[in-house]
PDB file of N, CA, C and O in Angstrom:
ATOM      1  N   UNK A   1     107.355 133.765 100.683  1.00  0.00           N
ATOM      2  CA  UNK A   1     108.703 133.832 101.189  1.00  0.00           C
ATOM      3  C   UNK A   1     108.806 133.038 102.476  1.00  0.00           C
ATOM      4  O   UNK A   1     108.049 133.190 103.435  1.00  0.00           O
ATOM      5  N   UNK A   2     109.960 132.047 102.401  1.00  0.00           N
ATOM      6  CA  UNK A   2     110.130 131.488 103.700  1.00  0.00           C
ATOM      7  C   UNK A   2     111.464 132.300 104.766  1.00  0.00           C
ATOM      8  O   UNK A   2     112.395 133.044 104.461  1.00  0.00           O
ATOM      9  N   UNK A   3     111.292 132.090 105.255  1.00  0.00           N
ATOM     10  CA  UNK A   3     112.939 132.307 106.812  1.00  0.00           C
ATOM     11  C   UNK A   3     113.745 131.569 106.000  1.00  0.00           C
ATOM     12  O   UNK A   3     114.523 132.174 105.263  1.00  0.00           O
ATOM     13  N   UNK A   4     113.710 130.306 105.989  1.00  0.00           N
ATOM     14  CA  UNK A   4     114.608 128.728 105.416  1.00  0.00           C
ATOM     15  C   UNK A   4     115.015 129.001 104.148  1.00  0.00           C
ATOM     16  O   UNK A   4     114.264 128.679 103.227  1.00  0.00           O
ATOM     17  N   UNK A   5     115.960 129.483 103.937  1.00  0.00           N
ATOM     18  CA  UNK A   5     116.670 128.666 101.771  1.00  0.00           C
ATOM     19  C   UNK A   5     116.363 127.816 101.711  1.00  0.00           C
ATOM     20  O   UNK A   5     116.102 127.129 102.698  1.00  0.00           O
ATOM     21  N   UNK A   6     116.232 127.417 100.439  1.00  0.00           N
ATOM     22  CA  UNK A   6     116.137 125.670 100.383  1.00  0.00           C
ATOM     23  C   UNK A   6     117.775 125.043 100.729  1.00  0.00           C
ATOM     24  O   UNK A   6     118.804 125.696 100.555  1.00  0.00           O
ATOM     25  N   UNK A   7     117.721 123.889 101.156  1.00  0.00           N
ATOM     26  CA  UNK A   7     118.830 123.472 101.234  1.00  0.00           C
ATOM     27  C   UNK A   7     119.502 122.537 100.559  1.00  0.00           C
ATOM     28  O   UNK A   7     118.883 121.477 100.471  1.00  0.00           O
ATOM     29  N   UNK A   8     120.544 122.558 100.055  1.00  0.00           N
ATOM     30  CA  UNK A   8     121.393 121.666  99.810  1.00  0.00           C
ATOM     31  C   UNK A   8     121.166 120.197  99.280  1.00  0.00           C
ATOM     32  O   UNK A   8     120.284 119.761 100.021  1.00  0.00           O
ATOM     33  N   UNK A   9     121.487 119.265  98.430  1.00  0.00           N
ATOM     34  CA  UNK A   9     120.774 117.863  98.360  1.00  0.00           C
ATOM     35  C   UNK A   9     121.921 117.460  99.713  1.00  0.00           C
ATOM     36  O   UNK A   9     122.918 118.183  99.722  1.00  0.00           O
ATOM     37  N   UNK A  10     121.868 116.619 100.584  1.00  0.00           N
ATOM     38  CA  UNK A  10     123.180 116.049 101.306  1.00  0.00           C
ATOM     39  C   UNK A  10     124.158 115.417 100.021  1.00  0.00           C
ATOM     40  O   UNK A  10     124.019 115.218  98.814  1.00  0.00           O
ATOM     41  N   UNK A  11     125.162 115.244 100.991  1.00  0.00           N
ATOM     42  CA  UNK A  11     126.249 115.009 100.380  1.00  0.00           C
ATOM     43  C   UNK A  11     126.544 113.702  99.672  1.00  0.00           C
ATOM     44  O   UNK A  11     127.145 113.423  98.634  1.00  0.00           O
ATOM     45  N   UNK A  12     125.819 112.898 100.730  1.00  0.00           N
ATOM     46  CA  UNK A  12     125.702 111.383 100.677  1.00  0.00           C
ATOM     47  C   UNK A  12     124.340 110.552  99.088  1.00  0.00           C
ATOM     48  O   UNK A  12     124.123 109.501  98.485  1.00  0.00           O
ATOM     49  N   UNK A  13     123.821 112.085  99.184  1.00  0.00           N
ATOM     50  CA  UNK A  13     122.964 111.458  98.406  1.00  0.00           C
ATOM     51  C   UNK A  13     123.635 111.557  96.546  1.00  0.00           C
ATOM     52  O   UNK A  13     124.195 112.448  95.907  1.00  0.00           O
ATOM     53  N   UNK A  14     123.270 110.377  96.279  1.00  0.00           N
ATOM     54  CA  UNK A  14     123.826 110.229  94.703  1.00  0.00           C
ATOM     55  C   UNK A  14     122.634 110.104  93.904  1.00  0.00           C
ATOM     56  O   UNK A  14     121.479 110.002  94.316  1.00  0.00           O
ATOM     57  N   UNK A  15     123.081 110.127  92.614  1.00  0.00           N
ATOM     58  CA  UNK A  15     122.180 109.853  91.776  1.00  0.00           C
ATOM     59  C   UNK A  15     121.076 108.329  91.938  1.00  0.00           C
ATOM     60  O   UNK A  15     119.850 108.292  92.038  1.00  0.00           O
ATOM     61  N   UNK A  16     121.927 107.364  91.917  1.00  0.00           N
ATOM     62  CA  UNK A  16     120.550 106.127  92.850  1.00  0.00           C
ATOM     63  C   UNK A  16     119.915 106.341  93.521  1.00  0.00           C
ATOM     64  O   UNK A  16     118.718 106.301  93.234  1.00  0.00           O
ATOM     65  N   UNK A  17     120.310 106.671  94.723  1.00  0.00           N
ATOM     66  CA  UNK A  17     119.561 107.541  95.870  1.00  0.00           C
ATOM     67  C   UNK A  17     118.153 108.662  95.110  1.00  0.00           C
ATOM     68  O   UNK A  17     117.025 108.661  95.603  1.00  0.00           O
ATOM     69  N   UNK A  18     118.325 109.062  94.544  1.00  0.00           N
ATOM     70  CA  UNK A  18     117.501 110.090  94.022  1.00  0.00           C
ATOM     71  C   UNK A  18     116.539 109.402  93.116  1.00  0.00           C
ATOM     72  O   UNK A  18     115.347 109.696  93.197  1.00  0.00           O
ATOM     73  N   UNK A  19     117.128 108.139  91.898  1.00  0.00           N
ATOM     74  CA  UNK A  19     116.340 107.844  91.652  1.00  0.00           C
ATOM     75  C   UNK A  19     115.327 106.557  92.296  1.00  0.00           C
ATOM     76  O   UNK A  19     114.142 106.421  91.989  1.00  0.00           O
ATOM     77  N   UNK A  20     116.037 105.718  93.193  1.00  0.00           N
ATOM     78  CA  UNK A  20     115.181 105.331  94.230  1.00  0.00           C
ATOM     79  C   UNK A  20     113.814 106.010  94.616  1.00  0.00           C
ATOM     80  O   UNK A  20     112.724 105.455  94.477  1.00  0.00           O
ATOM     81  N   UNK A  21     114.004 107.307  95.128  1.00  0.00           N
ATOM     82  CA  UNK A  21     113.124 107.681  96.364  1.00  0.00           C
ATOM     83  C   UNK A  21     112.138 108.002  94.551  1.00  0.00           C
ATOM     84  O   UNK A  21     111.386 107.034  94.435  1.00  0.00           O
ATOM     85  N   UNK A  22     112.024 108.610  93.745  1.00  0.00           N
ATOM     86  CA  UNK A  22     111.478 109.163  92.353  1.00  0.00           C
ATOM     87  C   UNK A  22     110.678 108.015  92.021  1.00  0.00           C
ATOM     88  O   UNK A  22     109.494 108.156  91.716  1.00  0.00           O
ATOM     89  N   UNK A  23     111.435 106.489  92.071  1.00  0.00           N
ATOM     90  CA  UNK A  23     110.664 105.497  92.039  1.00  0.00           C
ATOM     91  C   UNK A  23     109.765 105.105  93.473  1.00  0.00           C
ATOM     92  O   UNK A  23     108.561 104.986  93.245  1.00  0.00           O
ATOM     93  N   UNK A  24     110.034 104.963  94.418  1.00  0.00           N
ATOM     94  CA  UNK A  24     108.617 105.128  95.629  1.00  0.00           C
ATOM     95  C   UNK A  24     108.291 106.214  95.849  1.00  0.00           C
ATOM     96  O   UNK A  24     107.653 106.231  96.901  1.00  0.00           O
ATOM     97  N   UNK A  25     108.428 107.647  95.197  1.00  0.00           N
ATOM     98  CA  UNK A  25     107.118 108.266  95.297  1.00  0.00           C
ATOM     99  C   UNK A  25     106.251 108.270  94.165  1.00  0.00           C
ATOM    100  O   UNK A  25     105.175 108.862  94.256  1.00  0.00           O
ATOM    101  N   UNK A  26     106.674 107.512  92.784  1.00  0.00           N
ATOM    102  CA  UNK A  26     105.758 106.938  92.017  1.00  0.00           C
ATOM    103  C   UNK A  26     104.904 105.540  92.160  1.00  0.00           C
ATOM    104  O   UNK A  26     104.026 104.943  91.538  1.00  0.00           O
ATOM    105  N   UNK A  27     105.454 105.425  92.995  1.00  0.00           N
ATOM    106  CA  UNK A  27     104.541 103.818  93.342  1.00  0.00           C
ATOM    107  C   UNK A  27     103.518 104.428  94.116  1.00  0.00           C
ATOM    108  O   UNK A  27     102.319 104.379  93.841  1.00  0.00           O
ATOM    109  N   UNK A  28     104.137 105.127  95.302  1.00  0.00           N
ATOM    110  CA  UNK A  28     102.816 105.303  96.288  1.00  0.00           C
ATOM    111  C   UNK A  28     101.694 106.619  95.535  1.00  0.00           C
ATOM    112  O   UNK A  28     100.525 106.863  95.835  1.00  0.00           O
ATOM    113  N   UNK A  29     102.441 107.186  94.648  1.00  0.00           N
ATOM    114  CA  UNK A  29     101.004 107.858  93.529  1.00  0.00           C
ATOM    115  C   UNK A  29     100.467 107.083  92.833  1.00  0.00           C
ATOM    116  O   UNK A  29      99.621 107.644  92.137  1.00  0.00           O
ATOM    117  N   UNK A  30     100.573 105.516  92.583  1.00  0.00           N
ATOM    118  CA  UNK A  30     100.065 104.463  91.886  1.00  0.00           C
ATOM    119  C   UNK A  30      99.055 104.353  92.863  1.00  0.00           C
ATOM    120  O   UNK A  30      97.921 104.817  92.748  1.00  0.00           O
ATOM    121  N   UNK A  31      99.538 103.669  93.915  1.00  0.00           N
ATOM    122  CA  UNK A  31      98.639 102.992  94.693  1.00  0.00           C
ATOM    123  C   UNK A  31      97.651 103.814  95.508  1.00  0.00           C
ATOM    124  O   UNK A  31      96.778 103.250  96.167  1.00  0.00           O
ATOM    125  N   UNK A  32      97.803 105.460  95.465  1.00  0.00           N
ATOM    126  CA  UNK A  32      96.685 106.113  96.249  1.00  0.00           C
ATOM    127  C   UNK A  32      95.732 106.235  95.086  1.00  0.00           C
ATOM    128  O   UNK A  32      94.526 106.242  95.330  1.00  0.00           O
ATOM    129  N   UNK A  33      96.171 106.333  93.824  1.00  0.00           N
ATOM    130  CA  UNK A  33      95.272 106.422  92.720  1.00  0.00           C
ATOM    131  C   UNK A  33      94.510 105.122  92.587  1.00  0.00           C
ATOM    132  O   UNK A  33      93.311 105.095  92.311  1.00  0.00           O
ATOM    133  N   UNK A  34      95.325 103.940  92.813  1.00  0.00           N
ATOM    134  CA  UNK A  34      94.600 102.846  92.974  1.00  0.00           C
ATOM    135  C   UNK A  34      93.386 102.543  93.670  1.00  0.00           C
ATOM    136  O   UNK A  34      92.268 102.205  93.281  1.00  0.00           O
ATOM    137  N   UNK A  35      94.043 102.812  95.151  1.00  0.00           N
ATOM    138  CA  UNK A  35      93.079 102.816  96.072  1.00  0.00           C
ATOM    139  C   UNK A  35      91.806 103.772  96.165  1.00  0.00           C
ATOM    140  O   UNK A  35      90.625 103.524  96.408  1.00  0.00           O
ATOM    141  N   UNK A  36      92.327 104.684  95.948  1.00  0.00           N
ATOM    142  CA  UNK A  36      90.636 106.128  94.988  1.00  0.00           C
ATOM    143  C   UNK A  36      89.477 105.174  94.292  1.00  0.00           C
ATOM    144  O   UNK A  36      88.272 105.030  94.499  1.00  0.00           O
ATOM    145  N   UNK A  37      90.329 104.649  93.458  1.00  0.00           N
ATOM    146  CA  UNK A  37      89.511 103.957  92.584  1.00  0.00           C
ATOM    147  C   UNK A  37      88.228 103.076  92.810  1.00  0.00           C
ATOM    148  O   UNK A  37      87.057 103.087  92.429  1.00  0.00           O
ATOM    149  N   UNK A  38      89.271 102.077  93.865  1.00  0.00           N
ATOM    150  CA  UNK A  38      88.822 101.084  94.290  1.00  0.00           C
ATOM    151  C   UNK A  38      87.838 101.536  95.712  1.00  0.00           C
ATOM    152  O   UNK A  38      87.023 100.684  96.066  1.00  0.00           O
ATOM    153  N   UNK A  39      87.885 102.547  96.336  1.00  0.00           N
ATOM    154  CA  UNK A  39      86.554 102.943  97.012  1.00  0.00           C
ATOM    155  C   UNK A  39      85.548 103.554  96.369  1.00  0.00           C
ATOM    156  O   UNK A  39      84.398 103.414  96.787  1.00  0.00           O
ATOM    157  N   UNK A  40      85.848 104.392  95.156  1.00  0.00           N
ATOM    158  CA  UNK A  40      84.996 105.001  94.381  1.00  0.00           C
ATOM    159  C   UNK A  40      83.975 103.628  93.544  1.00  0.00           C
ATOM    160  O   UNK A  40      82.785 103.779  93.268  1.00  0.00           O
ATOM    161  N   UNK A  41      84.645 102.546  93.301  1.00  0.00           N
ATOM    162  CA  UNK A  41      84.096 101.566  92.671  1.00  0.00           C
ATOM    163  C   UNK A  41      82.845 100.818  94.335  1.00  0.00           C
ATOM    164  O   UNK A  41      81.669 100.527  94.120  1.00  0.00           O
ATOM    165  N   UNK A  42      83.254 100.724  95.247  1.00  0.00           N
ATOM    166  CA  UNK A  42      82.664 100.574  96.378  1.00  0.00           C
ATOM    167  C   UNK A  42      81.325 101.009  96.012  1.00  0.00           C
ATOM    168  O   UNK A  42      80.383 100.432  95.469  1.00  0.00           O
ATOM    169  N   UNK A  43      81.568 102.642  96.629  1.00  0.00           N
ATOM    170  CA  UNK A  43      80.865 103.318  97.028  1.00  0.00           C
ATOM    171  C   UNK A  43      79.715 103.308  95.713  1.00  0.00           C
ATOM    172  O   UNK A  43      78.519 103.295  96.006  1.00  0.00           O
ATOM    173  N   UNK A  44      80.061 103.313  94.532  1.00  0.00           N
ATOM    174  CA  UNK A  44      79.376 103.222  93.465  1.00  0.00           C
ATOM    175  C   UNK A  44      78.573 101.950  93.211  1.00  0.00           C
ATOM    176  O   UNK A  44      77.386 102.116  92.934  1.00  0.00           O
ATOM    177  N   UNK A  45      79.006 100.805  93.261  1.00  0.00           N
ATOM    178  CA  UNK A  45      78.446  99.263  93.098  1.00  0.00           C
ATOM    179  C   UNK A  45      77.999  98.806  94.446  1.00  0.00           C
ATOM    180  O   UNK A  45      77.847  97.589  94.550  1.00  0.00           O
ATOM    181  N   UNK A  46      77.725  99.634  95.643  1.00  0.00           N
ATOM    182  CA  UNK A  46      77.930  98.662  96.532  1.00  0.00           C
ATOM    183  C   UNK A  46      78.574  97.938  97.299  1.00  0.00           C
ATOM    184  O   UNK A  46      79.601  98.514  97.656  1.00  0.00           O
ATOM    185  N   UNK A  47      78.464  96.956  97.722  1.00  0.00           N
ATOM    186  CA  UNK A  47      79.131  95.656  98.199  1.00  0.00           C
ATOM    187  C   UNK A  47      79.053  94.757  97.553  1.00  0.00           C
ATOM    188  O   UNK A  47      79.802  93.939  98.087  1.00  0.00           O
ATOM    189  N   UNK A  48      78.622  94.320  96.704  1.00  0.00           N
ATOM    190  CA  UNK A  48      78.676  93.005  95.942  1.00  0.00           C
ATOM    191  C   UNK A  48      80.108  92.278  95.862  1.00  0.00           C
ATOM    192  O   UNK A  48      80.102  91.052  95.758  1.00  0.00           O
ATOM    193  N   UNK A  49      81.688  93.162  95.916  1.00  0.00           N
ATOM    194  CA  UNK A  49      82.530  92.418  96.062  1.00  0.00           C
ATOM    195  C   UNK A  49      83.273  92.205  97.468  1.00  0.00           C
ATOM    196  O   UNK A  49      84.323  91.584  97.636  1.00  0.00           O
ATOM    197  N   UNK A  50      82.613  92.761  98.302  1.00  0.00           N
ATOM    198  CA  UNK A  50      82.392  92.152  99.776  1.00  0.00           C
ATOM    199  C   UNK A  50      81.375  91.076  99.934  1.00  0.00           C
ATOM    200  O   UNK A  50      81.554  90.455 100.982  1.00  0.00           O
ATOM    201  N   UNK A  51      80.423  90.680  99.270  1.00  0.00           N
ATOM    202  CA  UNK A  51      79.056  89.983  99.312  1.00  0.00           C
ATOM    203  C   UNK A  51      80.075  88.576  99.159  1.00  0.00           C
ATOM    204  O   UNK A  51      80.160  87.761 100.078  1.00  0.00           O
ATOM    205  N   UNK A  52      80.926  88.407  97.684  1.00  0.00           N
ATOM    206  CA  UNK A  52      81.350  87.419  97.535  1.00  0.00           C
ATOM    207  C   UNK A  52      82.404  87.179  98.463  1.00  0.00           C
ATOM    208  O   UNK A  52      82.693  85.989  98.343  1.00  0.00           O
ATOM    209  N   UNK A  53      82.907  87.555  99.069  1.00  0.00           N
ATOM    210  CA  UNK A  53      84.227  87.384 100.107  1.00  0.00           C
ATOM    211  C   UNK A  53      83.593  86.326 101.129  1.00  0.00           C
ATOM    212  O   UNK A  53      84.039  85.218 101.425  1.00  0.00           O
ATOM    213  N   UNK A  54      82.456  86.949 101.578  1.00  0.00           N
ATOM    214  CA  UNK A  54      81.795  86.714 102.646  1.00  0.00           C
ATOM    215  C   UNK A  54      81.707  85.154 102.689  1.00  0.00           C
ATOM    216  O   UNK A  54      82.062  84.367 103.566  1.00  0.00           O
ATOM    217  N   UNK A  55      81.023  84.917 101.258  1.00  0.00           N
ATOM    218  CA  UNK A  55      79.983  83.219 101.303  1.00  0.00           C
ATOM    219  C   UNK A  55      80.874  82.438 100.698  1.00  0.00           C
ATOM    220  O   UNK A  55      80.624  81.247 100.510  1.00  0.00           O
TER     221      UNK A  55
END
């Protein structure tokens, strides 16, 4: 139980609005899943695709 109701959507907000923000908080669950990945692949292989950056 909170103190707070939930509140209200504002007034201003419309259906675009809503699906906007639905679409960037699916992107940025793309890209943290992305990025998981891509340290887990790191941490797993190494550096070898830092090795090539390098030379």
């Amino acid at each position: 139980m909170t103190d707070h109701p939930e509140q209200p959507p504002k007034s201003g907000k419309n259906a675009q609005t809503a699906a906007r923000e639905a679409r960037l908080a699916r992107a940025l669950r793309e890209n943290l899943k992305r990025r998981k990945a891509q340290t887990r692949g790191r941490d797993a292989g190494g550096d070898a695709e830092e090795a090539g950056k390098k030379g």
